[in-house]
N, C-alpha and C positions, 0 to 999 in steps of 0.2 A: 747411857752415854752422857759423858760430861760435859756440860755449856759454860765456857769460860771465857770473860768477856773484859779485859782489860781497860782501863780510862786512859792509857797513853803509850808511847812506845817503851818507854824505861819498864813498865808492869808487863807489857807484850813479851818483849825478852826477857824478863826475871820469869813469869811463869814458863813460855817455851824451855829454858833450861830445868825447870823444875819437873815438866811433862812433857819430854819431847814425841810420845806418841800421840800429841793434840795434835790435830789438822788444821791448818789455817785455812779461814772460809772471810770472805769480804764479799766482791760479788756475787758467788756463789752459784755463777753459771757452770763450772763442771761439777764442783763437789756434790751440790742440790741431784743432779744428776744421777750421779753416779750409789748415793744414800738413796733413791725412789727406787733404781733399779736393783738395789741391792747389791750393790755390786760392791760396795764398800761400807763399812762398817766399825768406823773407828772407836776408840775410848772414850774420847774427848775431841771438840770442834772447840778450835781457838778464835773466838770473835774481831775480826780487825776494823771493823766499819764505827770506833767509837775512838779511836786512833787516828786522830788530827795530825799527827807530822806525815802520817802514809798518805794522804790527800791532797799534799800541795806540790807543786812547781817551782821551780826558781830560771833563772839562770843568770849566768857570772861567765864571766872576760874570762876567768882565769881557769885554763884547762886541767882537767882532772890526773891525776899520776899516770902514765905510761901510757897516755893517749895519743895516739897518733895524728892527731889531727889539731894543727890551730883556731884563733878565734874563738869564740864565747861557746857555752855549754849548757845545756838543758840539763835540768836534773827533775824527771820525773819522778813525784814520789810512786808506790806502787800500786796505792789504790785508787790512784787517778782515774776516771773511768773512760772509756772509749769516746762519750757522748762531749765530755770535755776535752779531749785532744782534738776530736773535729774541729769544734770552736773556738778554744784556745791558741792549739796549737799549730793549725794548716799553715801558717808563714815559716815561720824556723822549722818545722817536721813537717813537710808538706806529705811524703812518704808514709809516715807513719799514722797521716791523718789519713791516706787513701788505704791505706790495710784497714782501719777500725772503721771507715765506712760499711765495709764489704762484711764485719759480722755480724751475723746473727736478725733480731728484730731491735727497731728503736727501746723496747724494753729490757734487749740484750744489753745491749751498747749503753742504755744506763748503770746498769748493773758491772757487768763485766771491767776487767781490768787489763792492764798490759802484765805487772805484774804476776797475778793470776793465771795470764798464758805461758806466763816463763814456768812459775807453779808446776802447772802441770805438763808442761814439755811435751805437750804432744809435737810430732812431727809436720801434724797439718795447722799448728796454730799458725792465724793470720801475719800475726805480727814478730813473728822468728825473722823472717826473710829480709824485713826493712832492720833490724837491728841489727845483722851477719852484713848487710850491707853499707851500713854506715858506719859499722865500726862502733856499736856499742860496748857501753860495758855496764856490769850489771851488780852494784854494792849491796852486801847482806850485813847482817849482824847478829850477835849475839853478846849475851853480858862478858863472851869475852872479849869484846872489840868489835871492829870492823874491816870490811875485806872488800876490795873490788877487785872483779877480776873479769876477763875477756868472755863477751856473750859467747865466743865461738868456743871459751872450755865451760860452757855453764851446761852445755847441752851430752849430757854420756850415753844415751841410751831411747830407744823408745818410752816414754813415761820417765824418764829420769835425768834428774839433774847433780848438779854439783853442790848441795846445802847440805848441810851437817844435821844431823839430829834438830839440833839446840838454837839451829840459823833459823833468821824471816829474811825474805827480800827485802829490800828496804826504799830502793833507787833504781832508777835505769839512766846512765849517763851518756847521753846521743848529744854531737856537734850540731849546733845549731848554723841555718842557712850552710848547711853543707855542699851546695852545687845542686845538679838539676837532678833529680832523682823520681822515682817511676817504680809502683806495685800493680801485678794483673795477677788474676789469679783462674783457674777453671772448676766449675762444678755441675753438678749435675742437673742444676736449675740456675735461676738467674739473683737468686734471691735465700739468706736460711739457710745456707749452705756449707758442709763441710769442701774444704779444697779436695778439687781432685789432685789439683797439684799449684804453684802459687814461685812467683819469681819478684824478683828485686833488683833495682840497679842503680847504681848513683856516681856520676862522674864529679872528679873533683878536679876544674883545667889548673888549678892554680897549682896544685901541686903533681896534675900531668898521673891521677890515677883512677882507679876504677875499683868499685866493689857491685858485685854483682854474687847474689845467695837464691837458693831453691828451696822450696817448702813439699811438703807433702809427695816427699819422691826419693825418700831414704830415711834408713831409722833415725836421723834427726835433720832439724834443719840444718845447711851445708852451705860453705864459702864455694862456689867457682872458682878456682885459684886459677888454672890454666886459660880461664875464659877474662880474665882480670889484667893477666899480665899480658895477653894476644892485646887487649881493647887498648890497653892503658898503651903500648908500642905502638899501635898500628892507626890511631886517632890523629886526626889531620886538626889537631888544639887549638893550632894559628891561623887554621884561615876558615872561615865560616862559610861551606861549602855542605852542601848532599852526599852522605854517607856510600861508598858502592856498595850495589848488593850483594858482592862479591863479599864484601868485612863482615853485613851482620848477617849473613849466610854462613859464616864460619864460624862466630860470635854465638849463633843460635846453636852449632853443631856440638862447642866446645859444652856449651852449658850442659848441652842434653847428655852430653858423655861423661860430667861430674856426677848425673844422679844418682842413685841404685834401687832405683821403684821396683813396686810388686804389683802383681796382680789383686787384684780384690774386687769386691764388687763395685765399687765406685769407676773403676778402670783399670784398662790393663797398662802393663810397664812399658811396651811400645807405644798405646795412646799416651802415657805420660812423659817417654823421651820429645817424641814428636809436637807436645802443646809445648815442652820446655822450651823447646827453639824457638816455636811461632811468637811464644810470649816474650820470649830474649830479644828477639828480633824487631818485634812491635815497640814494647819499652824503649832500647836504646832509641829507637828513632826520636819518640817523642821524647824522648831526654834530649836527643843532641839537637832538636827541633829548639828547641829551650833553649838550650846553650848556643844556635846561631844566633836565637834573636836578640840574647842580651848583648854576644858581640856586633852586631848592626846598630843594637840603640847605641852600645861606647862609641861605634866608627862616627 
């Protein structure tokens, strides 16, 4: 096996097109993995942890192409790691800082990457759900250019994504202070855990909408369209009142019926419709908790 280990991104991309069966390794919490168990066994592992533009943050006022969303932007690079989004990041991605809490050990979460979970696309990565819900997007490149394009087509497959041979991730571009937003997720301990199943949700009053995604309960992670456009109608926006249990009773229902889980040993596909609600349910509240009290502090 080849160890290839680049000084910057312009070299990262010149060798990925020259070896596109090099695997890209930065944190190295699944690849390391999956190389012990044997379970993979590639040519070449492309080094990215010597690649300073993959490690940094930005953000700018001026929002990214075909975004939906106004106001300033986060542009995480992709080797950013978990332990820096906690503490960098919890204001503008408050969300996405409560998904990389939840993985793994402190030794994880220095290691690991958001990047890296797009990588490897698993269905139960933490961090799918708050990206499908706020409407990320997700830039790669290669020496032929650069491409962004919508996290919700980045995901094709169990294990699969939408990168090219010859592509690296490069970016994840998420709206910063997006409205009040909310990640839970279930496993089978409290702690080191893979999801049994994992939800998201992020109301936006200004522009009167809703993104709510599901993790670990279909071969990829999934928008709730139906559960989106119920919330985003049926939200009393203007007046800062107590949600009825009637809306996130239905809210819960809709989510659970976007999913298509399986049985496995982690849980079966009924315990996973039924946490989806619970956790739809619970979320929204403490989002729109949020969102009365900063209309109380404007009244």
């Amino acid at each position: 096996m080849d160890f290839l280990r680049p000084a910057n991104l312009a070299e990262a991309l010149a060798v990925k097109a020259e070896r596109a069966d090099a695997v890209p390794i930065a944190g190295g919490t699944d690849v390391m993995v999956e190389l012990n168990f044997d379970h993979r066994r590639p040519a070449a592992l492309l080094d990215l942890t010597g690649v300073a533009e993959l490690a940094e943050w930005s953000t700018s006022d001026a929002t990214f192409s075909g975004s939906p969303h106004s106001g300033s932007t986060v542009r995480l690079g992709a080797a950013v790691p978990y332990s820096r989004v906690i503490t960098e990041l919890g204001e503008p991605l408050p969300a996405l800082a409560m998904a990389s809490r939840t993985v793994g050990s402190p030794q994880i979460r220095n290691r690991g990457t958001v990047g890296g979970n797009l990588g490897a696309a698993s269905p139960a990565g933490d961090t799918h759900p708050v990206l499908l819900a706020l409407g990320a997007r997700v830039e790669v490149a290669s020496v032929r250019g650069t491409r962004v394009l919508p996290a919700e087509e980045f995901y094709l497959g169990v294990k699969r994504n939408a990168l090219e041979p010859d592509e690296l991730i490069t970016a994840i571009h998420l709206p910063a202070h997006a409205g009040p937003q909310q990640f839970a997720k279930v496993g089978t301990r409290n702690a080191m855990v893979i999801a049994v199943c994992s939800f998201a949700v992020n109301l936006r009053p200004a522009q009167r909408e809703v993104g709510a995604s599901v993790g670990s309960a279909a071969p990829t992670p999934l928008r709730a369209h139906a559960a989106e456009e119920f919330l985003a109608a049926e939200l009393p926006w203007d007046a800062p009142v107590a949600l009825a249990d009637s809306l996130k009773r239905r809210f819960g229902e809709l989510v659970a019926e976007a999913a298509a889980p399986i049985d496995d040993v982690r849980g079966s596909a009924d315990y996973r419709r039924h946490a989806l609600a619970v956790l739809a349910r619970r979320t929204l509240t403490w989002a729109w908790d949020e969102h009365r009290g900063s209309e109380r502090t404007c009244a």
